[in-house]
N, CA, C and O atoms as a printed pandas DataFrame, in Angstrom:
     atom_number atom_name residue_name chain_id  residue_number  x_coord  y_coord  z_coord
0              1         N          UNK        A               1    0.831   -1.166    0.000
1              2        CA          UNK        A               1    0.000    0.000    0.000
2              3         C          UNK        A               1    0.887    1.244    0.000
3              4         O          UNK        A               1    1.739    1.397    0.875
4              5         N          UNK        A               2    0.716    2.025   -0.857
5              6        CA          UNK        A               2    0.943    3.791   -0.677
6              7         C          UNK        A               2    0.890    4.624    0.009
7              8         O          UNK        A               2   -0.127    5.311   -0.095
8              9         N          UNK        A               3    1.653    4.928    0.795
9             10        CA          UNK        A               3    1.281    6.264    1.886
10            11         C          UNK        A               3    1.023    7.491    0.915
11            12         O          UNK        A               3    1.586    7.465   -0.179
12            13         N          UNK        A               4    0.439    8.262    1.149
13            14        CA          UNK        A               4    0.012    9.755    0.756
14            15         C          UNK        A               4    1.320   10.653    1.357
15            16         O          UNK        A               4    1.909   10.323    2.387
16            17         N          UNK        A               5    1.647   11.741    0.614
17            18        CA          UNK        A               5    2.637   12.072    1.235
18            19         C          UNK        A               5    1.747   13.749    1.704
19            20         O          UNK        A               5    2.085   14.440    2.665
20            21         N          UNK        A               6    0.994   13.967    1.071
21            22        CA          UNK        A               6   -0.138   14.844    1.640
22            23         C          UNK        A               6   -1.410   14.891    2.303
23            24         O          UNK        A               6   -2.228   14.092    1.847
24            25         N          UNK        A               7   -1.669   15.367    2.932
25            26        CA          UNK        A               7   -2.705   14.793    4.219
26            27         C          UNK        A               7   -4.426   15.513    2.987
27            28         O          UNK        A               7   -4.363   16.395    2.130
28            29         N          UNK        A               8   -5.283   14.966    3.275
29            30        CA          UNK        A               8   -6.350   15.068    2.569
30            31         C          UNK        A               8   -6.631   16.844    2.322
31            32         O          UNK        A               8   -6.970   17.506    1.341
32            33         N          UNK        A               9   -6.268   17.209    3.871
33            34        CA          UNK        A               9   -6.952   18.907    3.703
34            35         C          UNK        A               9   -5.753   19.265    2.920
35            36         O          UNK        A               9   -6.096   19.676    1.812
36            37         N          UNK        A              10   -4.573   19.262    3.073
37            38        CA          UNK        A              10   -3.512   19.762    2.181
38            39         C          UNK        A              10   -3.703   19.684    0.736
39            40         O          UNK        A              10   -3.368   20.647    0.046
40            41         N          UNK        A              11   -4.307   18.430    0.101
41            42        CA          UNK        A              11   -4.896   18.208   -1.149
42            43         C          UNK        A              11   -5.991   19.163   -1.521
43            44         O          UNK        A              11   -6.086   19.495   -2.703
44            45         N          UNK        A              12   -6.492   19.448   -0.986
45            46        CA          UNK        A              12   -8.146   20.131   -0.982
46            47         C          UNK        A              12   -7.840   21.989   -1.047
47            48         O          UNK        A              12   -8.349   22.910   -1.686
48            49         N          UNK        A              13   -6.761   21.885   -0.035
49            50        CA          UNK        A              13   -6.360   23.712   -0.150
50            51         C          UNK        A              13   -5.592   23.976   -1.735
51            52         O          UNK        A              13   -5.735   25.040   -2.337
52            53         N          UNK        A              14   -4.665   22.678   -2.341
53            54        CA          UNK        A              14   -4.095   23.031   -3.597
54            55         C          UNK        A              14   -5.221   22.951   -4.748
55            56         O          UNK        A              14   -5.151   23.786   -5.651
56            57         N          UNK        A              15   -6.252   21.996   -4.768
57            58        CA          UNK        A              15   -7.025   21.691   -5.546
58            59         C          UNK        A              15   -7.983   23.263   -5.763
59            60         O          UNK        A              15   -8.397   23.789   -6.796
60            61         N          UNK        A              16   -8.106   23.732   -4.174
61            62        CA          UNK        A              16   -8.605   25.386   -4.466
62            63         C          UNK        A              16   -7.870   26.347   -5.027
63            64         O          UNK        A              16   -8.300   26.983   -5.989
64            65         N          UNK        A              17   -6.540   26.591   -4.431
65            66        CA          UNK        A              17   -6.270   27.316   -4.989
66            67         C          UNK        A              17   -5.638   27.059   -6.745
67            68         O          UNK        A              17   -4.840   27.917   -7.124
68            69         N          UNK        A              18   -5.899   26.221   -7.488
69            70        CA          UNK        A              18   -5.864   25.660   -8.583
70            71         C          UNK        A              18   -6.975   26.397   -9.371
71            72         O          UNK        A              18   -6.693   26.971  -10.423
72            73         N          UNK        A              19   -8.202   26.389   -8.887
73            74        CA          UNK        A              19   -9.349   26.232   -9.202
74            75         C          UNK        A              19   -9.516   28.137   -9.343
75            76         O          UNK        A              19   -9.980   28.729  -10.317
76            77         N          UNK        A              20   -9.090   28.643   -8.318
77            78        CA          UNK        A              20   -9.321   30.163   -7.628
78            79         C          UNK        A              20   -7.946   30.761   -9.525
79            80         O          UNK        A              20   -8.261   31.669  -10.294
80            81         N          UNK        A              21   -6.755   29.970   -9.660
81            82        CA          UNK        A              21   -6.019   30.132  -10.719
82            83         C          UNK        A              21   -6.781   30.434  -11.725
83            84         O          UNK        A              21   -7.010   31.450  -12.382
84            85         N          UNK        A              22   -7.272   28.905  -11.715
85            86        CA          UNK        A              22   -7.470   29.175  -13.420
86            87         C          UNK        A              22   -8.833   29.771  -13.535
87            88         O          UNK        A              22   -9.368   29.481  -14.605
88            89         N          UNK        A              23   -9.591   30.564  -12.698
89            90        CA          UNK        A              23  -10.625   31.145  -12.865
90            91         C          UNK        A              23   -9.906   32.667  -12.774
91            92         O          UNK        A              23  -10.537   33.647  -13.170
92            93         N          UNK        A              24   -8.868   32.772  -12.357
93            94        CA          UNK        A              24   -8.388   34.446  -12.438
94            95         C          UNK        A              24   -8.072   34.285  -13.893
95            96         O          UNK        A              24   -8.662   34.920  -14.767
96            97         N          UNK        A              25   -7.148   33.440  -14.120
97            98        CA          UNK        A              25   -6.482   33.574  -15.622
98            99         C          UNK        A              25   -7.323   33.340  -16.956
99           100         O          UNK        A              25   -7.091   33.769  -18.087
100          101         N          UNK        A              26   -8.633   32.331  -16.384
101          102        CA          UNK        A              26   -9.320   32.667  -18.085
102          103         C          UNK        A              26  -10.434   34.070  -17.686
103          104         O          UNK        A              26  -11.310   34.172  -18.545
104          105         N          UNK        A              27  -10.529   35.009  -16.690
105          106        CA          UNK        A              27  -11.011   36.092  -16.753
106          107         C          UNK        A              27   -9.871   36.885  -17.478
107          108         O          UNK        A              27  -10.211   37.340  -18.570
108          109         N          UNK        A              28   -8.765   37.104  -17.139
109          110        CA          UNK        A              28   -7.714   37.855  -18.324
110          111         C          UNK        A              28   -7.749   37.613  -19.574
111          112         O          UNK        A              28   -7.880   38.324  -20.570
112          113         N          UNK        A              29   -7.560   36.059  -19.325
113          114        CA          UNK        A              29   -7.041   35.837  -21.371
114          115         C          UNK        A              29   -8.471   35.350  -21.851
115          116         O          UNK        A              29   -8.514   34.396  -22.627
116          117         N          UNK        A              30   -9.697   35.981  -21.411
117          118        CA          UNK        A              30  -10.897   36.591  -22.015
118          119         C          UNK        A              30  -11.090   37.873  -22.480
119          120         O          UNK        A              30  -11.816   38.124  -23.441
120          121         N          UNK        A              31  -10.364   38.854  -21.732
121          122        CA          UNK        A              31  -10.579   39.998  -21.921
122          123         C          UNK        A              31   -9.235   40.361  -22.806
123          124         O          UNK        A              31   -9.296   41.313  -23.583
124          125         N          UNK        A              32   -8.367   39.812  -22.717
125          126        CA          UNK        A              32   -7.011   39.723  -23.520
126          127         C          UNK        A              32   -7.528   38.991  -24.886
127          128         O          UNK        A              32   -6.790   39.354  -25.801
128          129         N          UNK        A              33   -8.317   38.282  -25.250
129          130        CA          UNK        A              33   -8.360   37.119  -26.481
130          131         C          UNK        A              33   -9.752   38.485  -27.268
131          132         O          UNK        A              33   -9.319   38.771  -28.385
132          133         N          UNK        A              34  -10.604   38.982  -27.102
133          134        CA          UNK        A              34  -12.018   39.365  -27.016
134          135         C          UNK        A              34  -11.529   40.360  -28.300
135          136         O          UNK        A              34  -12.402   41.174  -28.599
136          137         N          UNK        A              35  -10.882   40.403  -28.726
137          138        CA          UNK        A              35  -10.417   41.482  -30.127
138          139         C          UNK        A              35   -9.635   40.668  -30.623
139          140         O          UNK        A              35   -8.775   41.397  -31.116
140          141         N          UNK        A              36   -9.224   39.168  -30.920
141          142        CA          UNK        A              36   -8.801   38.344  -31.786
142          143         C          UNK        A              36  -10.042   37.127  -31.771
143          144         O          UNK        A              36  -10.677   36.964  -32.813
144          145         N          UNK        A              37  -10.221   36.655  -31.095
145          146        CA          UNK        A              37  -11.163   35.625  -31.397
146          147         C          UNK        A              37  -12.789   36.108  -31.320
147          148         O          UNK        A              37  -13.256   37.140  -30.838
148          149         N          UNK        A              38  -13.231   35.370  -31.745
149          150        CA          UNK        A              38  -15.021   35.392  -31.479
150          151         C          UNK        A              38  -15.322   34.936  -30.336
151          152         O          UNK        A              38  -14.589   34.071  -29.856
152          153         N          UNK        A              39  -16.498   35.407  -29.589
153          154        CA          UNK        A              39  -17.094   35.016  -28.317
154          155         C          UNK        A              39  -17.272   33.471  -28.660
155          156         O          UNK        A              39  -16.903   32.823  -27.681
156          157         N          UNK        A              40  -17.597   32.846  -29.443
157          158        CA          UNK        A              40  -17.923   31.287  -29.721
158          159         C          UNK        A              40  -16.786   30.339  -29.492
159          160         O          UNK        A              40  -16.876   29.239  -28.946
160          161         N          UNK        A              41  -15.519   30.993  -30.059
161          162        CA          UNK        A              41  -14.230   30.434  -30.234
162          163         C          UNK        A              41  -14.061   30.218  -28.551
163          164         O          UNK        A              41  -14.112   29.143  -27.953
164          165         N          UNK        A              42  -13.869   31.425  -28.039
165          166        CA          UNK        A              42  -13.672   31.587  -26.870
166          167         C          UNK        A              42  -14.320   30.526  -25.872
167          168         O          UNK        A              42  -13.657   29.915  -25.033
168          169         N          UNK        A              43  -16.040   30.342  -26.108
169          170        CA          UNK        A              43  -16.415   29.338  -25.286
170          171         C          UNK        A              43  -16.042   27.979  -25.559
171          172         O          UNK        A              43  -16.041   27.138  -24.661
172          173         N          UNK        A              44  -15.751   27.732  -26.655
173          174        CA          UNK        A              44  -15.631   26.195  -27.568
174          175         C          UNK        A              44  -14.075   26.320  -26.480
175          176         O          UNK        A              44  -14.209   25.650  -25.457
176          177         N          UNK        A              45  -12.842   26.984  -26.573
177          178        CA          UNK        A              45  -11.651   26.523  -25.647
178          179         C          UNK        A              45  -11.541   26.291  -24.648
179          180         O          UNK        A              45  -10.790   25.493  -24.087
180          181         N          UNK        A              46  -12.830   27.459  -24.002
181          182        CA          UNK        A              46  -13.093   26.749  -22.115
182          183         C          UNK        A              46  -13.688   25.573  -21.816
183          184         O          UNK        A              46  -13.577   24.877  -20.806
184          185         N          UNK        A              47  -14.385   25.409  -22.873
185          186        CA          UNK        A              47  -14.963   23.879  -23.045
186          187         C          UNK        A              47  -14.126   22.454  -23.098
187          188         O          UNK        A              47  -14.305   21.317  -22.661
188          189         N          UNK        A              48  -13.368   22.964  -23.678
189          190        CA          UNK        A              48  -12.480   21.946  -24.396
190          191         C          UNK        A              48  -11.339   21.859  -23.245
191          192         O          UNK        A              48  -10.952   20.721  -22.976
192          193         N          UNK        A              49  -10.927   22.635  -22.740
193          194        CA          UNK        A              49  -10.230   22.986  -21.566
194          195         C          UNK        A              49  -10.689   22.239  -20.425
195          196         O          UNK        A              49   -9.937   21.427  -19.886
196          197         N          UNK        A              50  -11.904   22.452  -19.997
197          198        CA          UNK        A              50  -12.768   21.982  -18.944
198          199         C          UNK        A              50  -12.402   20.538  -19.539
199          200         O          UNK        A              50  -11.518   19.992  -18.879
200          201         N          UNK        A              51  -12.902   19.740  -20.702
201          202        CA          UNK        A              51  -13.206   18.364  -21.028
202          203         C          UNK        A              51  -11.739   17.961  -20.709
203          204         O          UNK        A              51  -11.875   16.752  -20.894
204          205         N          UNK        A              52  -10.253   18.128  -20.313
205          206        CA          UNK        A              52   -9.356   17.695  -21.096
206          207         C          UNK        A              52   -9.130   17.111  -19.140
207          208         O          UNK        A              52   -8.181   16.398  -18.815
């Protein structure tokens, strides 16, 4: 058997602040992308992003 070398809440605080990331960064490179791509393009990559 595997020991964990991180305790469950330690997992759970990175998994947030992961989450807290990539919700700052696709608010930028939305407002950064929004004069090269189309609003459609844009949702089809968060999509695709999300699926991966």
């Amino acid at each position: 058997m595997v020991t964990s070398v991180l305790s469950e809440n330690s997992k759970a605080v990175i998994l947030l602040a992961l989450a807290a990331f990539g919700w700052g960064t696709n608010t930028i490179a939305s407002k950064l992308a929004v004069g090269e791509v189309s609003p459609m393009m844009l949702i089809f990559i968060r999509w695709a992003i999300v699926a991966i």
